[in-house]
N, C-alpha and C positions, 0 to 999 in steps of 0.2 A: 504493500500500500504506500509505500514509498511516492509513486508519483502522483496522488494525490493530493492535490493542493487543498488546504484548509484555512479560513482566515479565522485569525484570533482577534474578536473586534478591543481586545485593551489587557493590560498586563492583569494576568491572574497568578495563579500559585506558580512559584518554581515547578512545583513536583508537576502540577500539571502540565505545562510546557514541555517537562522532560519527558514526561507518557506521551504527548502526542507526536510529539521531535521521535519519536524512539518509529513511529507508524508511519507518520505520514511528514510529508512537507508543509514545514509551517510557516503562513505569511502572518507577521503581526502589525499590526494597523498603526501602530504608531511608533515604526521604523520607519514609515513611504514618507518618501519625501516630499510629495504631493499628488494627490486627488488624479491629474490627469496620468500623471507616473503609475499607479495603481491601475487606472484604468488600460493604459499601451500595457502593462505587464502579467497582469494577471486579471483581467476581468473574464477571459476562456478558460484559464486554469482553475479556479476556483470551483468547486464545489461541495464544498459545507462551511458553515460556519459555526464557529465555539461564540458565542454571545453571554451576558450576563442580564444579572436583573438594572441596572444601569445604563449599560451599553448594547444595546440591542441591535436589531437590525428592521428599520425603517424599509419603507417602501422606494424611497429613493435606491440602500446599499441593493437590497432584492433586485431593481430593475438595471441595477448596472451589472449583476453575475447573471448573463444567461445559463450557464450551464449549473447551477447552482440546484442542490438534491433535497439537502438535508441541512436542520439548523437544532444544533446541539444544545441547548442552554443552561449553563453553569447557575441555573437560579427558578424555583419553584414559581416566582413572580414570570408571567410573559406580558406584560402590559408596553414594553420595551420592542417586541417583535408585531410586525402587522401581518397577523394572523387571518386576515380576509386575503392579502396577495398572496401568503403563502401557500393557499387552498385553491385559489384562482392558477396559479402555477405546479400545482400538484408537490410542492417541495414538504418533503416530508417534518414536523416538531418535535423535539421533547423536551423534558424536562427534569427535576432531583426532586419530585413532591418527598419522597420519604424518608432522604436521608438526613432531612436537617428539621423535622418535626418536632423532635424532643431537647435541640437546643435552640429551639426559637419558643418553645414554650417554657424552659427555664427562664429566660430572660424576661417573658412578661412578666412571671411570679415574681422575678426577682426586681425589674422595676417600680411592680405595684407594693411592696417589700418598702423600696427607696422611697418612694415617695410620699407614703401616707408613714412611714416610721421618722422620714425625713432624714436617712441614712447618712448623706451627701453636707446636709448641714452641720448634723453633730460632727464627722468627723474636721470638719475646720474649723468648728466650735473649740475640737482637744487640742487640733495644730496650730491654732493661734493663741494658743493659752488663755482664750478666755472660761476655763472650767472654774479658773480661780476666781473667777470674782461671781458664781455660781451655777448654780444646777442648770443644766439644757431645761428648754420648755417644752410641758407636757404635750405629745401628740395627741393620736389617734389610733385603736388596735385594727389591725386585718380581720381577725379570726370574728366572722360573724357575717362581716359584710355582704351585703346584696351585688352579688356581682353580673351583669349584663355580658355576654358575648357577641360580639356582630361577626359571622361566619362561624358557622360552627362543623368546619372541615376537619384536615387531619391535627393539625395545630390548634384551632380553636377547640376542640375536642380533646387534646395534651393537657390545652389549658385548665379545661373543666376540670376535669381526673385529679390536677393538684391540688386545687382549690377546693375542691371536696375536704382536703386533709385540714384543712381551716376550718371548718363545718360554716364554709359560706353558701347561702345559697344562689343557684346557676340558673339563669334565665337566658335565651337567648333569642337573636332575629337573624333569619336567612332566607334565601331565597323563596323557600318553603318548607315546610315543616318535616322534620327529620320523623318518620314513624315510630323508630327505635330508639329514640332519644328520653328519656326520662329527666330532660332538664323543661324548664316551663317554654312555653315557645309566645314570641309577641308577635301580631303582623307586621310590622313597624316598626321603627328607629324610635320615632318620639317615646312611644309609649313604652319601648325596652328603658328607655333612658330613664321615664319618668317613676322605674319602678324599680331601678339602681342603685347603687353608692360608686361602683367603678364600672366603668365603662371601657369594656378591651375591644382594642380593636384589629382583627383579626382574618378578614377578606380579602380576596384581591381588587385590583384598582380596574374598574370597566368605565365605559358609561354611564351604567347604573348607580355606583359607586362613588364615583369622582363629586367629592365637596356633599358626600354623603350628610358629614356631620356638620352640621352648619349651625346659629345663630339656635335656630328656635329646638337643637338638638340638646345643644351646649346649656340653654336655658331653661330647660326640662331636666336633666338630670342637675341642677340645678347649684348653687355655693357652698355645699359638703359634698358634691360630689369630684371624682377625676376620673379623667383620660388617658388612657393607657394602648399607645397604637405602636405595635410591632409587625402590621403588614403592609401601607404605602401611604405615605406623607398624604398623596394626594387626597385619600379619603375625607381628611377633614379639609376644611375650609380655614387655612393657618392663619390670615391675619384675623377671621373671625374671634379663636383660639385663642391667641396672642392679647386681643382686646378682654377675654374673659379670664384670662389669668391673672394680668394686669391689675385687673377692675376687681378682683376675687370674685367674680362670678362664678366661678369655680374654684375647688380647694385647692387641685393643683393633675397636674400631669407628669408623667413616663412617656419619653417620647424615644422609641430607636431609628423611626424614619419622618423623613422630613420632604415638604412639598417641591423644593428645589434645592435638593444634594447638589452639592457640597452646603450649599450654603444657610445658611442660621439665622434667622429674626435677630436682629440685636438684643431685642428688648426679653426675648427667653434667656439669654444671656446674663441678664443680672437679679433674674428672680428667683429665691428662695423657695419657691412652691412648687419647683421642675428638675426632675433629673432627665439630663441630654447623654444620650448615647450615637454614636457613630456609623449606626446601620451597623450594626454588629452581633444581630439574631443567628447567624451561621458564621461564625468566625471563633470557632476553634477548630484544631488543628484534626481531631479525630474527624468532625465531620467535613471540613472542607476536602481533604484527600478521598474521604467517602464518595460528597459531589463528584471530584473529579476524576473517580473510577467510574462513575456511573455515566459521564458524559462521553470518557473513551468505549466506554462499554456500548454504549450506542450508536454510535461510529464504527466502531469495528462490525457491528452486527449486521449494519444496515450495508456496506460496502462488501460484505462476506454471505449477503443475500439471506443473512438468518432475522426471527422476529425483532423488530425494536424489544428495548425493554421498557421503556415508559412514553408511548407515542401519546403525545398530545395531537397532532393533526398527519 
């Protein structure tokens, strides 16, 4: 599989570059020296792409690879690929749904943990020496809480299962109603929220989705409640967000994804009632190497004429 040409749309793992380096010929996307260079060189050779939940592949990179099969993607999110061309063009999807389930549902618990214990504040409370001039101030406990889920997949569904161990109770909203699900189900966002204390948020980013959580969402679950969103920035409506942490309209959020990665609302930045994480739901080492067996595992399959293992389209 050597001649093979595969584009990597952006730097991922060593290990994984060296899995694919080992199979195929690897183009990485930002080595070229420019767009139309890409284009005279490999726009015939190419045929799959390694993508992530960031760097995706657009309608525009799809219409420049004709010969293009298969798109691999290092990330359980596809809101980054356009999945109508790539149906239109018969190129085949997949994706990691199962490998990174159980560390992107630690990290809710462990945000929702940060931020209603206020983890982030006491510890620069001890590192600035202000214990001495007395006692941190009283929070608020987890264990009881009314906790809402929105998406109640393989992750939202991790989530539940923890939070059981807090004897909170699990309510959730999704597309529609899970038969098997012995959590409460809501038709609706509002009235999940209205019948909350945290609010996780848990779905992928559609149309349907996109600024899901908005003003009158935020103001339903109401000034003791938080926001805790570990699956795409976009779901909420951030400066609405922004205006209601501020304002304490809410008590406070857990945020691991944000509406426009890299970058950060200033004003999250200097409030006390937020823990900021880095998009950093699958980023540990067991599972990332995990992804990135499962994206060569898919590549090899589909080039080797055997089943995908996780086809998305």
């Amino acid at each position: 599989m050597d001649k093979i040409c595969i584009l990597l749309t952006c730097p991922m793992s060593e290990y994984l570059q060296h899995e694919l380096a080992k199979r195929f010929t690897l183009i990485k996307s930002w080595q070229i020296k420019s767009h139309n260079h890409f284009l005279n060189q490999y726009s015939h050779s190419i045929k799959a792409i390694v993508a992530n939940g960031v760097h995706g592949a657009d309608s525009t990179l799809i219409e420049s690879l004709p010969c293009l099969q298969i798109i691999s993607s290092h990330s359980s999110g596809l809101d980054k690929i356009d999945l109508v061309k790539c149906k239109e063009r018969g190129i085949r999807v997949t994706s990691v749904p199962d490998t990174l389930t159980h560390e992107v549902a630690d990290l809710a618990v462990l945000l929702i943990l940060s931020v209603v214990r206020r983890i982030c504040t006491a510890d620069l409370y001890v590192r600035n020496g202000l214990w001495k001039q007395g006692d941190f101030e009283l929070t608020t406990k987890v264990s009881g809480k009314r906790v809402g889920i929105i998406g109640l997949g393989r992750i939202g569904s991790a989530i539940a299962k923890r939070l059981e161990a807090f004897d909170c109770p699990i309510s959730y909203y999704s597309r529609s109603e899970k038969p098997n699900s012995r959590y409460k189900y809501y038709p609706n966002v509002i009235e999940l929220a209205s019948n909350c204390e945290i609010l996780v948020i848990a779905c992928s980013l559609t149309k349907q989705t996109y600024h899901m959580i908005n003003r009158e969402v935020i103001d339903a679950l109401g000034p003791k409640g938080y926001v805790i969103n570990i699956g795409r920035g976009a779901v909420i409506d951030e400066r609405e967000l922004v205006l209601a942490l501020v304002e304490r309209r809410l008590a406070g959020a857990g945020l691991d994804v944000f509406e426009h990665e890299p970058d950060v609302p200033v004003e999250l930045v200097g409030l006390d009632n937020v823990v900021l994480s880095p998009h950093v739901g699958t980023c540990t080492v067991e599972t990332r190497k995990a992804m990135a067996d499962l994206v060569v595992a898919n590549l090899v399959a589909y080039f080797t004429n055997e089943p995908l293992l996780t086809p998305v389209v």
